[in-house]
N, CA, C and O atoms as a GROMACS GRO file, in nm:
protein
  348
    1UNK      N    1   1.630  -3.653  -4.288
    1UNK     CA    2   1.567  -3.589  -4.401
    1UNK      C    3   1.657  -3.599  -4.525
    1UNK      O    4   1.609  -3.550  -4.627
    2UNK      N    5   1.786  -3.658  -4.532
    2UNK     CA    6   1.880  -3.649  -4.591
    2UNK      C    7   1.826  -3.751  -4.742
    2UNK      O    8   1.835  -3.873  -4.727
    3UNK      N    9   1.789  -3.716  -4.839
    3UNK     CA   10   1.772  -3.780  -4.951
    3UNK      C   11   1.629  -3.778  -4.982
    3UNK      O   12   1.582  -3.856  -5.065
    4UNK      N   13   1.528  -3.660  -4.895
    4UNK     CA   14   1.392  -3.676  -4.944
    4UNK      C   15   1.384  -3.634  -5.092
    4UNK      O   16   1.473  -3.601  -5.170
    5UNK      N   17   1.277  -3.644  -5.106
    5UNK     CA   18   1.236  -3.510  -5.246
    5UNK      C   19   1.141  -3.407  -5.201
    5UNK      O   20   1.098  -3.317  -5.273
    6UNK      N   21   1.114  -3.426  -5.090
    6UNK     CA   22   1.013  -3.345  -5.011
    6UNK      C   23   1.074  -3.257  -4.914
    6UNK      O   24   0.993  -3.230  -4.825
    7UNK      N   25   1.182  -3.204  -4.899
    7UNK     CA   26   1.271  -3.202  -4.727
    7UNK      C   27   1.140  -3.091  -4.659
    7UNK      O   28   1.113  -3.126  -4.544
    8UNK      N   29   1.060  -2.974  -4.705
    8UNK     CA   30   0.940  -2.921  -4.639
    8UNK      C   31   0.818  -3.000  -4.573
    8UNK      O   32   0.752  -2.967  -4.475
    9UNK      N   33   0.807  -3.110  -4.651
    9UNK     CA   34   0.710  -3.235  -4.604
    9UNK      C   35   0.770  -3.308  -4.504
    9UNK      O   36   0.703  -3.343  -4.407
   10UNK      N   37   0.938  -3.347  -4.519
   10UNK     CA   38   0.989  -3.380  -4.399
   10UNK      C   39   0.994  -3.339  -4.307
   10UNK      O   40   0.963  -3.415  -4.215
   11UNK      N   41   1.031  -3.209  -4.276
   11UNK     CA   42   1.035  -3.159  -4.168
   11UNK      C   43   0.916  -3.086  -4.127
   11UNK      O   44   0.915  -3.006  -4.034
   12UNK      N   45   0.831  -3.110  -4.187
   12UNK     CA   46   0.680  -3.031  -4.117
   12UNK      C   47   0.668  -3.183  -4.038
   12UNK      O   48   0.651  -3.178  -3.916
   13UNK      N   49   0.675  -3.314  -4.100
   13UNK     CA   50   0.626  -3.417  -4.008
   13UNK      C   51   0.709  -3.436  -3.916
   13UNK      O   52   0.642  -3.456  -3.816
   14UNK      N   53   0.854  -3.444  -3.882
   14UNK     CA   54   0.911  -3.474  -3.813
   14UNK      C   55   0.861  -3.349  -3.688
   14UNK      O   56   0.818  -3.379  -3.577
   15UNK      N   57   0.878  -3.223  -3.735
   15UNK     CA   58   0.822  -3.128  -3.612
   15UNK      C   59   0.671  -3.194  -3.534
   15UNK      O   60   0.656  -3.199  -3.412
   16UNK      N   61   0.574  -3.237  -3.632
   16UNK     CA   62   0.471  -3.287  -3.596
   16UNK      C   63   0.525  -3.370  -3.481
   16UNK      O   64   0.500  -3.319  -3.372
   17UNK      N   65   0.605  -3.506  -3.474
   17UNK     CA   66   0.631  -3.643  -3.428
   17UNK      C   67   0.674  -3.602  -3.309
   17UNK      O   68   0.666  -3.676  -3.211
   18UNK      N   69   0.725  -3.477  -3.303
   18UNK     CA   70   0.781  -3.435  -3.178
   18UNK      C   71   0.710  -3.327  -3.074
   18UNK      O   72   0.739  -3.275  -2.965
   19UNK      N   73   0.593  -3.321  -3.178
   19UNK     CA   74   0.486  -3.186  -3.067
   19UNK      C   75   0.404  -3.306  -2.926
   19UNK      O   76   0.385  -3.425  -2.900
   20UNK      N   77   0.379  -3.159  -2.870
   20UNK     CA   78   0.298  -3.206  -2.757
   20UNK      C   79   0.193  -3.330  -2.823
   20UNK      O   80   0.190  -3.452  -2.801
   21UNK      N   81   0.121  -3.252  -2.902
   21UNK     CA   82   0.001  -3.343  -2.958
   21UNK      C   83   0.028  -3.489  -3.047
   21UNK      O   84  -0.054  -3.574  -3.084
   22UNK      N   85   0.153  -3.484  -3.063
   22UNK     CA   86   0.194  -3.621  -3.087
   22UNK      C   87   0.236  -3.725  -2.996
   22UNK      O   88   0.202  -3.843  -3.007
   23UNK      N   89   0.322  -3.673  -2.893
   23UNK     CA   90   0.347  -3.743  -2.748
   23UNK      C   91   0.222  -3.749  -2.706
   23UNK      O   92   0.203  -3.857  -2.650
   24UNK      N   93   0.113  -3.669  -2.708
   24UNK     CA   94   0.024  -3.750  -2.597
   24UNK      C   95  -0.074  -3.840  -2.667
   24UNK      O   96  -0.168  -3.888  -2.605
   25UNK      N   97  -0.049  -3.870  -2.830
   25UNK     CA   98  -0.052  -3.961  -2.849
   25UNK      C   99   0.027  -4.109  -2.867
   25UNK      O  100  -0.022  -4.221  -2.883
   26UNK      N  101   0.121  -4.080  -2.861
   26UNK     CA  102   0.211  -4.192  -2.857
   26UNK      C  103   0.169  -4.245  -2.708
   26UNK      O  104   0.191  -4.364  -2.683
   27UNK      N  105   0.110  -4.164  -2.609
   27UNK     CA  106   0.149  -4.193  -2.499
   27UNK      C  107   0.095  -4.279  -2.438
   27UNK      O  108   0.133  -4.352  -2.346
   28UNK      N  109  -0.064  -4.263  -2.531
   28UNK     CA  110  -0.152  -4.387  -2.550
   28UNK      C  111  -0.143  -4.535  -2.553
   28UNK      O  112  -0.233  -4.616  -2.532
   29UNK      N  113   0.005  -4.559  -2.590
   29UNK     CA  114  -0.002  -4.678  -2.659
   29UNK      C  115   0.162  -4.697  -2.623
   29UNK      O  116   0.209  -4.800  -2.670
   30UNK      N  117   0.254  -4.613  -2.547
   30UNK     CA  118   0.378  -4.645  -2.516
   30UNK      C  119   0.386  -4.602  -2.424
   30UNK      O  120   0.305  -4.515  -2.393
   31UNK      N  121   0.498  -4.647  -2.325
   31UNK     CA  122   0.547  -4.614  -2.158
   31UNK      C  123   0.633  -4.572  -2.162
   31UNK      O  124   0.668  -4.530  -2.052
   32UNK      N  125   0.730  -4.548  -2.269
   32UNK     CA  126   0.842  -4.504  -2.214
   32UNK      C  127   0.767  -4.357  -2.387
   32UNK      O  128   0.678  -4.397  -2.461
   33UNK      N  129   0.840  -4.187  -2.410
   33UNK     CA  130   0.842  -4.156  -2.426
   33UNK      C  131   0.983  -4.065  -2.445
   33UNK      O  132   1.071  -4.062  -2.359
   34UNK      N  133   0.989  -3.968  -2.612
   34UNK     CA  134   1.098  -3.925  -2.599
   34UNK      C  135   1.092  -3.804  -2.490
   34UNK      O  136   1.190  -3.734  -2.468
   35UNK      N  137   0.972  -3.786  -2.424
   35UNK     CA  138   0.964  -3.641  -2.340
   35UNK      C  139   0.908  -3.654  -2.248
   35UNK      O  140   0.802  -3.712  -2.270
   36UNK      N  141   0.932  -3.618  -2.092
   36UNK     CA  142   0.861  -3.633  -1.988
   36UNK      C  143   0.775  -3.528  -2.005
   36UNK      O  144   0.775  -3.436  -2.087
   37UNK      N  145   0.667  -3.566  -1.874
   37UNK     CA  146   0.606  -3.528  -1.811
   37UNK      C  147   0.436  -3.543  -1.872
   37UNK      O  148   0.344  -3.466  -1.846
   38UNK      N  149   0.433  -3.711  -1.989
   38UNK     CA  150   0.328  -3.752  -1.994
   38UNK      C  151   0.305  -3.858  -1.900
   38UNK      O  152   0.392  -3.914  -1.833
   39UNK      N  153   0.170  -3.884  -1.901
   39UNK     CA  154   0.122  -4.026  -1.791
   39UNK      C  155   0.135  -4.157  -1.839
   39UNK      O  156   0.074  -4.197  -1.938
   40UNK      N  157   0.207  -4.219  -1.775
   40UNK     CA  158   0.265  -4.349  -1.787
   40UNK      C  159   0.113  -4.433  -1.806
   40UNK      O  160   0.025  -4.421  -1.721
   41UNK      N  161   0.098  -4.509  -1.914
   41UNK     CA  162   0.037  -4.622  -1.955
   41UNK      C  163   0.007  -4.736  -1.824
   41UNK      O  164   0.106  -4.780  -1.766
   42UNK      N  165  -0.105  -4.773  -1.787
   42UNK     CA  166  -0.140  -4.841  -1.677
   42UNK      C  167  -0.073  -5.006  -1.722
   42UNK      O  168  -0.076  -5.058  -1.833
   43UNK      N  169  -0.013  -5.064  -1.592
   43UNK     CA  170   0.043  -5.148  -1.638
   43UNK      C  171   0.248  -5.170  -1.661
   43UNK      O  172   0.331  -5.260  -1.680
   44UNK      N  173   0.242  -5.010  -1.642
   44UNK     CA  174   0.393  -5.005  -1.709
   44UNK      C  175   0.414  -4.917  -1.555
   44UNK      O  176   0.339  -4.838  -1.498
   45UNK      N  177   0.555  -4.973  -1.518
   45UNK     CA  178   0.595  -4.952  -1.328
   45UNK      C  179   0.686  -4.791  -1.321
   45UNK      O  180   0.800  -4.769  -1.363
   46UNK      N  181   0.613  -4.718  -1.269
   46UNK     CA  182   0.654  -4.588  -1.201
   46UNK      C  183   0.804  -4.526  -1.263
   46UNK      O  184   0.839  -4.429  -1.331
   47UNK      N  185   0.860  -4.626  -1.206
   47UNK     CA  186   0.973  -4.636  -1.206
   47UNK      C  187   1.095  -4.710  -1.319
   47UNK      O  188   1.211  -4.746  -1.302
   48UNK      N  189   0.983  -4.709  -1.463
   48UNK     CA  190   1.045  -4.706  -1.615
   48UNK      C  191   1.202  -4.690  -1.644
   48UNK      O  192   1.293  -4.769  -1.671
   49UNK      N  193   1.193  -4.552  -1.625
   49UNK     CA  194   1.287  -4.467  -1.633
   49UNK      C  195   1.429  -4.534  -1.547
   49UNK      O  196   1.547  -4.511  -1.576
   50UNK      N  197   1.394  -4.592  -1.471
   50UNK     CA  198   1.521  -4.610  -1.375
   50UNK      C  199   1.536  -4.777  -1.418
   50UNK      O  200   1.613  -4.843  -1.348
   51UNK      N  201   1.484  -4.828  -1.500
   51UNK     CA  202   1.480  -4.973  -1.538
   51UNK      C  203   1.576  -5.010  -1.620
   51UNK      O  204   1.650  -5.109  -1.619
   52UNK      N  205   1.566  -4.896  -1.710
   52UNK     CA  206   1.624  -4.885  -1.843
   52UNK      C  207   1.765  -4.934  -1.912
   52UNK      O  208   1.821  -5.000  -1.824
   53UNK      N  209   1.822  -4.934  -1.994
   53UNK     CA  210   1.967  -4.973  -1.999
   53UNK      C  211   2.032  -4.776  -2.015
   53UNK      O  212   1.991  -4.695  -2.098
   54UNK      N  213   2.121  -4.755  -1.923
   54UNK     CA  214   2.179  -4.644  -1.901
   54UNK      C  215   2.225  -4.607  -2.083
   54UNK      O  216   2.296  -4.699  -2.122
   55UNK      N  217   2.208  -4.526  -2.168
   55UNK     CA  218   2.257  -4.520  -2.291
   55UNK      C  219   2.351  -4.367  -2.307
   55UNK      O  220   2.323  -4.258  -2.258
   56UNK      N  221   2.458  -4.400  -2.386
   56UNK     CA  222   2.536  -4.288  -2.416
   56UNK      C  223   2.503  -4.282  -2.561
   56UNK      O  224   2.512  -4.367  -2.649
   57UNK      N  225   2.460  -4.155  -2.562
   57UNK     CA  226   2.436  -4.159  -2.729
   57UNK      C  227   2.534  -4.082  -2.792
   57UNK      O  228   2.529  -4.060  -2.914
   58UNK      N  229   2.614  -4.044  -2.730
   58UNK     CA  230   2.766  -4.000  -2.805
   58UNK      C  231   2.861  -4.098  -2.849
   58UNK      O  232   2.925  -4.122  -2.951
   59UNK      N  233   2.845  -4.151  -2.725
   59UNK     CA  234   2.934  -4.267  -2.764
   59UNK      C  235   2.916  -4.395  -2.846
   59UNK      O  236   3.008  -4.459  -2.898
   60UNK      N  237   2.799  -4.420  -2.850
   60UNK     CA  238   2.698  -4.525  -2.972
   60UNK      C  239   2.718  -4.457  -3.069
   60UNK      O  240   2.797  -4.513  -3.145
   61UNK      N  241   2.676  -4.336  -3.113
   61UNK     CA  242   2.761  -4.276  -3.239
   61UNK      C  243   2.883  -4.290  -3.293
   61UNK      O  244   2.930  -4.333  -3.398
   62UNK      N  245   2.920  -4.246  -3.198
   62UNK     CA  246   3.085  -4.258  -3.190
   62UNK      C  247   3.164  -4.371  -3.238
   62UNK      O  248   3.269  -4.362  -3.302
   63UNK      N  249   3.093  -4.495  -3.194
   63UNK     CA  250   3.181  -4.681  -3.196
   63UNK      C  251   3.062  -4.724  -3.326
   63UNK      O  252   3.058  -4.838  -3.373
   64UNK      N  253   2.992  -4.640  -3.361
   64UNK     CA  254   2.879  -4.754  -3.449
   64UNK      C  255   2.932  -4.821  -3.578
   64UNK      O  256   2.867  -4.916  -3.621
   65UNK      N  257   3.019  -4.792  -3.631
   65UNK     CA  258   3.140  -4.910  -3.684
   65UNK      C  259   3.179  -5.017  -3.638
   65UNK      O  260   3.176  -5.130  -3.687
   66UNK      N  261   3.229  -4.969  -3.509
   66UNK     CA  262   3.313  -5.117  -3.444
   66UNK      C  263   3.172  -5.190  -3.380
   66UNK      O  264   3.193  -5.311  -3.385
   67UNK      N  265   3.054  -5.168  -3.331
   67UNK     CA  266   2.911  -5.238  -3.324
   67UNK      C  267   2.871  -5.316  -3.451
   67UNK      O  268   2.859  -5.438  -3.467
   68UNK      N  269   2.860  -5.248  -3.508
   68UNK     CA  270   2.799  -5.269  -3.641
   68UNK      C  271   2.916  -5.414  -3.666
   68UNK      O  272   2.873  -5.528  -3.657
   69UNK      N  273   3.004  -5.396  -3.685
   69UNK     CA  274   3.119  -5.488  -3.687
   69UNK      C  275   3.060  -5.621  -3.633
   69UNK      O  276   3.049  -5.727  -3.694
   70UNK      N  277   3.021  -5.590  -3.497
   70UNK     CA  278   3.059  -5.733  -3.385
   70UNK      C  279   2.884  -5.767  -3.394
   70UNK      O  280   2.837  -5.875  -3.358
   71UNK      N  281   2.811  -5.669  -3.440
   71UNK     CA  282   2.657  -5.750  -3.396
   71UNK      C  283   2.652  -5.795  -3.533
   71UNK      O  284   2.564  -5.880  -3.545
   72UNK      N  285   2.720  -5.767  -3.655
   72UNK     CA  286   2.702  -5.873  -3.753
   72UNK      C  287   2.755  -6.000  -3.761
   72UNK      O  288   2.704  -6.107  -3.795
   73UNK      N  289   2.870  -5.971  -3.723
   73UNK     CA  290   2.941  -6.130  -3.690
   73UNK      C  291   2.903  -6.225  -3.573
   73UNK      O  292   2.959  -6.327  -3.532
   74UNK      N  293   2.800  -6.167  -3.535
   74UNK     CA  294   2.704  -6.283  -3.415
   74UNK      C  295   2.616  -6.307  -3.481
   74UNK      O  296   2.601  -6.425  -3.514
   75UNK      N  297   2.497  -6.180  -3.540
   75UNK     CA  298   2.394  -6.187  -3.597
   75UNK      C  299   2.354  -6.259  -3.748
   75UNK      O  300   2.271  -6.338  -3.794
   76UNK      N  301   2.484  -6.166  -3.797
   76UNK     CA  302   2.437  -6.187  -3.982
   76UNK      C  303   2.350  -6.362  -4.060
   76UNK      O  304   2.268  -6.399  -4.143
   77UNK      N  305   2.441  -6.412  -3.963
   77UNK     CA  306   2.365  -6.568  -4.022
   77UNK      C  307   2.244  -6.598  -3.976
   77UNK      O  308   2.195  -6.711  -3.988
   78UNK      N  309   2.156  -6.452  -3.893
   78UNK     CA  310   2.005  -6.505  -3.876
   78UNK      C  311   1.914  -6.421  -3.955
   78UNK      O  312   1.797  -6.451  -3.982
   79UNK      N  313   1.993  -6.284  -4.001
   79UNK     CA  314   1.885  -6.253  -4.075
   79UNK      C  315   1.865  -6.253  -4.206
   79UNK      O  316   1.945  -6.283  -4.295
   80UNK      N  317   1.734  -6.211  -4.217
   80UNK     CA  318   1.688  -6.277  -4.352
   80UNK      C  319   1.780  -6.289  -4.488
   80UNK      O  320   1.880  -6.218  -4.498
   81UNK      N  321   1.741  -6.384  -4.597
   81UNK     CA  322   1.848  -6.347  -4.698
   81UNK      C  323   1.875  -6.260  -4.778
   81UNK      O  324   1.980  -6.238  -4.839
   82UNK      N  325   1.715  -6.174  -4.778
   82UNK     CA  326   1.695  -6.016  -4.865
   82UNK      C  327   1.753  -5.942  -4.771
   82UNK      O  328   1.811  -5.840  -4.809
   83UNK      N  329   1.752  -5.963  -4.676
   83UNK     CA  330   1.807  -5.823  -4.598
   83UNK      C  331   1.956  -5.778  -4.606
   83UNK      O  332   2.042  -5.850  -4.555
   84UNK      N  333   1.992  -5.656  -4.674
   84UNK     CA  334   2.076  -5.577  -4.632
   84UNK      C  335   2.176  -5.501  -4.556
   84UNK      O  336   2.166  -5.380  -4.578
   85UNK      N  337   2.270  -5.533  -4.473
   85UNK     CA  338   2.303  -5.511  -4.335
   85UNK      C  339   2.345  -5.356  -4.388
   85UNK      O  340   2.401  -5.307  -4.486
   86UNK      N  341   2.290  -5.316  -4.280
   86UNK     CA  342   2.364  -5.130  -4.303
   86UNK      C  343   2.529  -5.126  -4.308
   86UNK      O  344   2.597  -5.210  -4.247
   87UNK      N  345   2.589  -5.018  -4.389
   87UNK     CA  346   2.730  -5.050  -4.392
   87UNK      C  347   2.780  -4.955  -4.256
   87UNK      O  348   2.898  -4.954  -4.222
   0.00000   0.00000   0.00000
């Protein structure tokens, strides 16, 4: 929300994005979800959840400098030329 001009409009939608009635629409149309205990999308295997790449989100926080670092110096020469790399 950091730089809206709205931050009440922000955060009424973001509460929205995260209600029940938004997951069980997302749920429509995605298999994996930020919240259990919707019904998995036909097509997408039981067992999602255990597929996954294991993620630390402390620690991705934590190094997103030294990432940011190494996936540009693989990446940077493919993307576009308007594009901006986050600092």
């Amino acid at each position: 929300m950091a730089g809206t001009d709205n931050p009440e409009a922000a955060r009424r939608f973001l509460d929205w994005a995260i209600s029940d009635e938004a997951m069980s629409m997302y749920a429509n149309y995605f298999g994996v979800l930020a919240m259990p205990g919707f019904p998995i999308p036909e097509g997408i295997p039981e067992d999602i959840a255990d597929r996954l790449f294991p993620m630390d989100f402390a620690v991705s926080s934590g190094n997103r400098e030294a990432w940011m670092e190494t996936w540009l110096s693989l990446f940077a020469d493919k993307m576009e030329p308007t594009a901006t790399p986050a600092p």
